[in-house]
N, C-alpha and C positions, 0 to 999 in steps of 0.2 A: 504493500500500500504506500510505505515511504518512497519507493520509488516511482511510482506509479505519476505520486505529485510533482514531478522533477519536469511530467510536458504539459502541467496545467499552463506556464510563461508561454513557450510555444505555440502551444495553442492559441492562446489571446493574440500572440504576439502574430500571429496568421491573420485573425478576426480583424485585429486592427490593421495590421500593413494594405491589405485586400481591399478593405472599407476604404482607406483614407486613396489607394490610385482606382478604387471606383470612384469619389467622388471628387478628384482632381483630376484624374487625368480617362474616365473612359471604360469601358466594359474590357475591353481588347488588351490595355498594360495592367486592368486588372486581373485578366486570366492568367497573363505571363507572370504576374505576382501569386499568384497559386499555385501555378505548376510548381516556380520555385521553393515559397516556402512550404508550401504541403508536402509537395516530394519531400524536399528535406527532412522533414518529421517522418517520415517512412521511411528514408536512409539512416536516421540518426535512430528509429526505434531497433531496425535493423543489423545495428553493427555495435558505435558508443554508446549506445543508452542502457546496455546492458553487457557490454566489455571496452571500459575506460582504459586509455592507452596512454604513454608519451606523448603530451602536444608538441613537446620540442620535434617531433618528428617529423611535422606537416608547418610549423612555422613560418619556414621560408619559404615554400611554395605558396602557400595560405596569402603572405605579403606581397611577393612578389604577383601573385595574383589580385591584387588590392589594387596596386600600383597602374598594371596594365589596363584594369578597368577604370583607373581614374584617367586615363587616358582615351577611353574610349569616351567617356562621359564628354572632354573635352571635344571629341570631334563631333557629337550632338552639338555641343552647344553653341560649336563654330558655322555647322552646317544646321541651324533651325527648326529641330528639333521636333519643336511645337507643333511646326507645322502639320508634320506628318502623323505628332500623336491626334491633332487636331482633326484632319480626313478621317483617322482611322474611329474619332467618336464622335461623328456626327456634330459636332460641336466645337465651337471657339474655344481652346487650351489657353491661359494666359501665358508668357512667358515665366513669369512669376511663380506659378504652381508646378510649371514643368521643372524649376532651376530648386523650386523647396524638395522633390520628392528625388532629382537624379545628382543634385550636387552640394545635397547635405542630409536628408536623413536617410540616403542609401551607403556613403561613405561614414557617417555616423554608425550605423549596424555595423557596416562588417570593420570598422575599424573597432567600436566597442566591440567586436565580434571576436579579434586578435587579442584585447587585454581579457577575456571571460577565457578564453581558449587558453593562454599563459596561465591562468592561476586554472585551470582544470576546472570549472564549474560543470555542472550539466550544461548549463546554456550555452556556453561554449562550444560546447560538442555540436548541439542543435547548428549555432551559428554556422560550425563547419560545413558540415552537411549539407545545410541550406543553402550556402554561399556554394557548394562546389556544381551544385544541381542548378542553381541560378547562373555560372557559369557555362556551363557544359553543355545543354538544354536548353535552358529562358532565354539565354541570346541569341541560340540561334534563331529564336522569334522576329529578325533582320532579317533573313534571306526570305521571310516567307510572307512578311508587309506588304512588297512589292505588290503581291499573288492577289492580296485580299483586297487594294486599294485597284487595281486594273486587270490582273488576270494576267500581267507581263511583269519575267525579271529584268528588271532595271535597278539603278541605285535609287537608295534612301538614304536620311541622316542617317548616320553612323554604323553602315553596313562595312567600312572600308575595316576598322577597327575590331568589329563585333566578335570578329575569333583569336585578335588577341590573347583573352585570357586562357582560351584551351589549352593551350599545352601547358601554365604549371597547373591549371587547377584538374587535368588527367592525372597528372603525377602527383598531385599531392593528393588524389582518389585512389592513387596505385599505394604510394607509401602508408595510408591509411589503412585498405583492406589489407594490406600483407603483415603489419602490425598487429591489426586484430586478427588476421589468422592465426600468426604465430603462438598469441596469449589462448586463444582457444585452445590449440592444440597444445601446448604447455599445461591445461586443465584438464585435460580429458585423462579418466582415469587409467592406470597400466594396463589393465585387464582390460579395459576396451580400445585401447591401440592392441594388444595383441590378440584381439578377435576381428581385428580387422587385417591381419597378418597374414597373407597368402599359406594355408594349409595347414594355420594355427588348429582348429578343428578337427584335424586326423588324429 
């Protein structure tokens, strides 16, 4: 049960992030905000939430993928960003709303996301998870704008940038699962590694 309470933050923290880009920015970068962080919560019940690892392991891919995405954010906001979140909801986006949810409280999360993940908290974990699936997944929600705004690929804001962050945040999904394999299989008890032993049985 104590553990249980560790994705009640998560959960809200879903409720809310979803709520607040349905109601700035749009149904369409509210889906992309669920995919990410709901996935996430199913990555993190998945693997962390139930075998806590080393964050020193994932640190530097984790930041370095921080970094690339704040560079991505910037070539949104160099190429106007709005505008296109704007087609995609039917409705006039301010720049204002688009610059509070992509260049300050989504660097906000995953930068509190790297000191929760430093001191090992559950949320932490969450943060990862969410961020690597927001990563890996939610951005490629660029290639597919084009599709839904005319039916043809063409460029959009910040499609040049938008796979940037894949490669550390693959690898820091690769150092992550093979971390937590490792700790599983270090738990698993003698006798059931040696019944899983080619001919243990005879």
């Amino acid at each position: 049960m104590t553990q249980a309470r560790t994705l009640i933050l998560p959960i809200l923290l879903i409720c809310t992030i979803v709520a607040i880009g349905y109601v700035m920015l749009g149904p369409i970068p509210a889906a992309v905000f669920a995919v990410a962080f709901g996935g996430g919560l199913i990555l993190y019940m998945a693997t962390a939430w139930r075998t806590p690892f080393d964050s020193r392991k994932v640190i530097v891919p984790y930041l370095l993928t921080v970094m690339l995405f704040l560079v991505h954010t910037y070539e949104e906001y160099l190429t106007d960003f709005e505008v296109l979140v704007s087609t995609l909801a039917g409705r006039t986006v301010p720049e204002a709303d688009l610059l509070f949810v992509i260049a300050w409280l989504a660097p906000f999360i995953w930068v509190g996301g790297a000191i929760a993940l430093i001191k090992q908290w559950a949320v932490g974990y969450y943060f990862l998870c969410a961020f690597f699936i927001a990563m890996t997944i939610a951005e490629l929600a660029h290639f597919v704008f084009p599709f839904v705004i005319d039916g043809t690929f063409h460029y959009e804001s910040g499609m040049y940038t938008a796979a940037l962050p894949l490669v550390p945040a693959y690898y820091g999904l690769y150092v992550m699962m093979k971390e937590i394999g490792r700790i599983r299989s270090e738990r698993q008890p003698p006798n059931a590694l040696a019944s899983t032993t080619p001919g243990s049985a005879a």
